[in-house]
C-alpha positions in Angstrom: 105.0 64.0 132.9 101.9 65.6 134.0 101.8 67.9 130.8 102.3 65.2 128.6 99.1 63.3 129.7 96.4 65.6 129.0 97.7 66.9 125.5 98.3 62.9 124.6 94.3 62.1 126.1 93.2 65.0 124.5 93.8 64.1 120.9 94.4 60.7 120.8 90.1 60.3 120.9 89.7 63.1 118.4 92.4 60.5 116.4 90.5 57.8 116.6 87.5 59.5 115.9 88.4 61.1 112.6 90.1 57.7 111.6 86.7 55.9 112.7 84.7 58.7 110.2 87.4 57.5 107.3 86.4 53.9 107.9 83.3 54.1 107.6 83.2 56.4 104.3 85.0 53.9 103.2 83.6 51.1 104.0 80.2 53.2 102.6 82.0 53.5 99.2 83.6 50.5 98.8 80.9 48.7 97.7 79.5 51.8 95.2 82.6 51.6 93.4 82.3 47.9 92.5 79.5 48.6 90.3 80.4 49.4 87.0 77.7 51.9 85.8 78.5 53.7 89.5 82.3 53.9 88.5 81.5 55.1 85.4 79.0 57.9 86.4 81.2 59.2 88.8 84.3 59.5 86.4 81.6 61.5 83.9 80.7 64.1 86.9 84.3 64.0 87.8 85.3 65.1 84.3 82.7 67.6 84.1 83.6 69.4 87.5 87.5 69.3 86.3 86.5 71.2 83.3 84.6 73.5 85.3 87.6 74.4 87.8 90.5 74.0 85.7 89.7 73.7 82.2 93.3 74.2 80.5 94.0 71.4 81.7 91.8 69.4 79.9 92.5 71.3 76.2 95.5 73.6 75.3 93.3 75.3 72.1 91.9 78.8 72.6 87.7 78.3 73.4 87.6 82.3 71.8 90.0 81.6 68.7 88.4 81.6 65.4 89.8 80.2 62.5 87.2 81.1 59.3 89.5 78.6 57.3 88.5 75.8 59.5 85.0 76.4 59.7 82.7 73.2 60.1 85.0 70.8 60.4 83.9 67.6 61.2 85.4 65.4 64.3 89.2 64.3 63.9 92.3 63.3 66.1 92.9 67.0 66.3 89.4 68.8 66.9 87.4 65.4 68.8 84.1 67.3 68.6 84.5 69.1 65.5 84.6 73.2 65.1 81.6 75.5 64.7 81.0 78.0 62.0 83.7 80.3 63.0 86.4 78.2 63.1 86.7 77.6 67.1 87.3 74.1 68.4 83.9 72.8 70.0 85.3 70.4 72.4 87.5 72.9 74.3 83.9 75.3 73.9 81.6 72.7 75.7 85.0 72.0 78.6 85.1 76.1 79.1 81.4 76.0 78.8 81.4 73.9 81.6 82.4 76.9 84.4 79.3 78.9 83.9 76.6 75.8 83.0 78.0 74.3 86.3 78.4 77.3 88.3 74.8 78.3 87.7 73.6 74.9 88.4 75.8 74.9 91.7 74.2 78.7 92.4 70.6 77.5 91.5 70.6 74.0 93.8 72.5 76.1 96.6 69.3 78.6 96.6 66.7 76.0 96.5 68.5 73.9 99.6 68.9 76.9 101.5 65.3 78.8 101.0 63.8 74.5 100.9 65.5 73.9 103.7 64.8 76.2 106.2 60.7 76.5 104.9 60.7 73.1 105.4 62.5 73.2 109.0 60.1 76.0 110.4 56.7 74.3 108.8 57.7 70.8 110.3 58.4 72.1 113.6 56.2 75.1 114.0 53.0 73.2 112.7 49.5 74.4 112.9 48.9 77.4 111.1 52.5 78.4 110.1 52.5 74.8 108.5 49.5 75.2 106.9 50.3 78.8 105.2 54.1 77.8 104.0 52.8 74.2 102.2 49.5 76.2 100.6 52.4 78.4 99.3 54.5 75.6 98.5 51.5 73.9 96.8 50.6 77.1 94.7 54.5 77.0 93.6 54.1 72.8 92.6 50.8 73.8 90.6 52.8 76.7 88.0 55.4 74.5 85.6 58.8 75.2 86.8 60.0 76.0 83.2 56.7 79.2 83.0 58.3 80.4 86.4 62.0 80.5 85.5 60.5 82.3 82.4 59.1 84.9 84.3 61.6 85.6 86.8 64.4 85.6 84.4 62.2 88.3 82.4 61.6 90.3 85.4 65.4 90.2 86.9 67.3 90.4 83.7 69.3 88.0 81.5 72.8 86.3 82.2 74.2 83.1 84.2 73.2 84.3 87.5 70.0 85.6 87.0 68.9 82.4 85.1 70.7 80.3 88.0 68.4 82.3 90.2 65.3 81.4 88.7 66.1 77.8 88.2 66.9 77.6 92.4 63.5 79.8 92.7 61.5 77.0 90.7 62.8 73.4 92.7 62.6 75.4 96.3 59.6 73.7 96.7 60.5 70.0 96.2 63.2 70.6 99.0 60.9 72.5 101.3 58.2 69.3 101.0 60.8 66.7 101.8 62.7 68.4 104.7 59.3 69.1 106.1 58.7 65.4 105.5 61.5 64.0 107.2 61.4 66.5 110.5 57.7 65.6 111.1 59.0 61.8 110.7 62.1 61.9 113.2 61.1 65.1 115.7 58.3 61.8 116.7 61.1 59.1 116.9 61.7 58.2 120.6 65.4 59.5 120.8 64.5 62.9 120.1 61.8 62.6 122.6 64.2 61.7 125.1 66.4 64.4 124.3 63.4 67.2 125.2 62.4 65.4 128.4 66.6 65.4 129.1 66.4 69.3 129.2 68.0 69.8 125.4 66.0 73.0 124.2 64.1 72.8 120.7 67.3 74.7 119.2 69.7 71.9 120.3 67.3 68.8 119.4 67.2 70.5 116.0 70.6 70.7 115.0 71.9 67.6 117.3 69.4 64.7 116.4 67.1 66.4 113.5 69.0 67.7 110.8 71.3 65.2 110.7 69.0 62.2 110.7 66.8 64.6 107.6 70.0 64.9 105.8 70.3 61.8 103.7 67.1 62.1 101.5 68.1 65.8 101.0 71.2 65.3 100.0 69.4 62.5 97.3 67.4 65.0 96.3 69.9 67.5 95.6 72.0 65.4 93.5 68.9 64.4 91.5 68.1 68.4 90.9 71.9 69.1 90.2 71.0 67.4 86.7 67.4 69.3 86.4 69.4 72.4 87.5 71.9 72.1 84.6 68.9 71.2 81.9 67.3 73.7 83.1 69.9 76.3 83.0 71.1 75.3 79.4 67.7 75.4 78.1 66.9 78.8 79.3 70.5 79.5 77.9 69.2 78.1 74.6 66.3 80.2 74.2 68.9 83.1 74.3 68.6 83.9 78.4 71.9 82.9 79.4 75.3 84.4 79.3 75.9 86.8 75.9 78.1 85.5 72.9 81.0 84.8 72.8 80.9 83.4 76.4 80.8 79.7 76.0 77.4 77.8 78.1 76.0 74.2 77.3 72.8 75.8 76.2 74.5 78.4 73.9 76.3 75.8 71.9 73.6 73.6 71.3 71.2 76.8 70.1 74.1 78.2 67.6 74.5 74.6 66.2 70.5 74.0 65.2 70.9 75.5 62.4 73.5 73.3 60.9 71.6 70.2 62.0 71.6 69.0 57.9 75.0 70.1 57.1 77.1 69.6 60.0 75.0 68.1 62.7 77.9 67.4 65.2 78.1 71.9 65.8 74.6 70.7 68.2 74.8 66.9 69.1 77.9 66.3 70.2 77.5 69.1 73.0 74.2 67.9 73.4 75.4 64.3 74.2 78.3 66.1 76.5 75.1 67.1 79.0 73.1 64.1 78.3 75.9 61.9 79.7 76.4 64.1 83.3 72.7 64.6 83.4 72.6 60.6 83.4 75.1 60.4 85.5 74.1 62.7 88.3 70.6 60.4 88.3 72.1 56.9 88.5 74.4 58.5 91.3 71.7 59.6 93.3 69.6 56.7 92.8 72.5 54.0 93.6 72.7 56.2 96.9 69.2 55.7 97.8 69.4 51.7 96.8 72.2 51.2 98.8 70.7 53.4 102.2 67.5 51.0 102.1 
């Protein structure tokens, strides 16, 4: 009977915490996914991360298959977006384009909230000097268009999916190193924190208990917003000829091999074009319904 007691106290709270954490998601949620426009953003991104993880299941044709017969075709029951001008089906091109154009994006937001992050951690709490040095670098960074420095790093580093994925996460470090630092000089103020240091908690604890957490939210905005700059700005790197080499399929690739068919078969460019248009859109009204609903 004594054994039973402790294992029974011991995760009954952990229980009723985890159940507590499911409430309130969904009580968070609930009223997200009554808006229409919110529903249907989310199926888009939805959809686009399917075809990025498992994309046979979203088209049985080949993505590398050409068919020289079938060149050009225009949109039907059996190819919805058409074929190209070899042949090879362009909606099951722009659902196995999604793995790298998503991956890179993923690989490019990862690096700028990790390098953002932690500049904007160790300028908001070291202040003085430190502070001064990382946001005068942070500041040179904001003054160069994000598109020239992607350009240049993706010349210096090489070509492909992960060296353009690295320049794009190079470029937006500094939007997430201004807003972390932002929000840790706002709550490191706020009285609970104060009375965490005067309790004994060192600056390592208060950080990671009662700081982070409380930063999180308009990070995690942010990072939603940039997924969609990440992805433009990985397929248009990919379209001037940067990105992953023929025949791999990428957003940007497909909508460069299409322009010059605009007159003659204008669907090769717009239809894949639309494709990103649509999660681009999405990813934005997503993030902005998050911060709406969190004031």
């Amino acid at each position: 009977m004594a054994t039973d007691i402790p294992s029974f106290s011991g995760v009954a709270p952990v229980t009723w915490r985890r159940r507590s954490r499911l409430r309130r998601a969904l009580d968070a949620w609930t009223p997200l996914l009554r808006k229409p426009g919110f529903s249907l953003a989310l199926f888009v991104v939805l959809f686009a991360l399917t075809a990025a993880l498992v994309p046979h299941w979203l088209s049985g044709f080949d993505p590398y298959a050409t068919s020289p017969r079938e060149k050009l075709l225009g949109p039907s029951t059996l190819h919805w977006f058409g074929t190209d001008e070899l042949g090879r089906d362009l909606y099951t091109r722009v659902i196995y384009g999604s793995s790298l154009s998503v991956q890179a994006a993923l690989l490019a937001v990862g690096i700028a909230l990790s390098g953002g992050l932690g500049l904007g951690v160790l300028a908001g709490f070291a202040g003085g000097r430190l502070d001064a040095l990382i946001m005068r670098v942070i500041d040179v960074k904001l003054a160069l268009p994000g598109l020239l420095l992607a350009l240049a790093i993706v010349t210096a580093i090489g070509f492909g999916t992960v060296p353009v994925a690295i320049a794009v996460g190079v470029g937006i470090v500094p939007g997430f190193a201004r807003t972390t630092r932002a929000e840790v000089l706002r709550i490191k103020t706020l009285p609970y924190v104060e009375a965490a240091r005067l309790g004994g908690a060192s600056w390592r604890r208060t950080l990671l208990r009662h700081v982070l957490p409380n930063a999180w939210s308009p990070v995690a905005v942010l990072a939603t917003l940039d997924f969609g700059a990440a992805i433009l700005a990985t397929a248009g790197l990919s379209f001037l000829g940067f990105g992953a080499a023929p025949p791999a399929a990428e957003w940007g690739t497909l909508i460069a091999n299409g322009r010059h068919f605009l007159v003659t078969a204008p669907w090769v460019s717009l239809l894949p074009g639309a494709f990103v248009v649509a999660v681009v859109f999405s990813l934005n009204h997503i993030a902005r319904t998050f911060e709406e609903h969190q004031r």
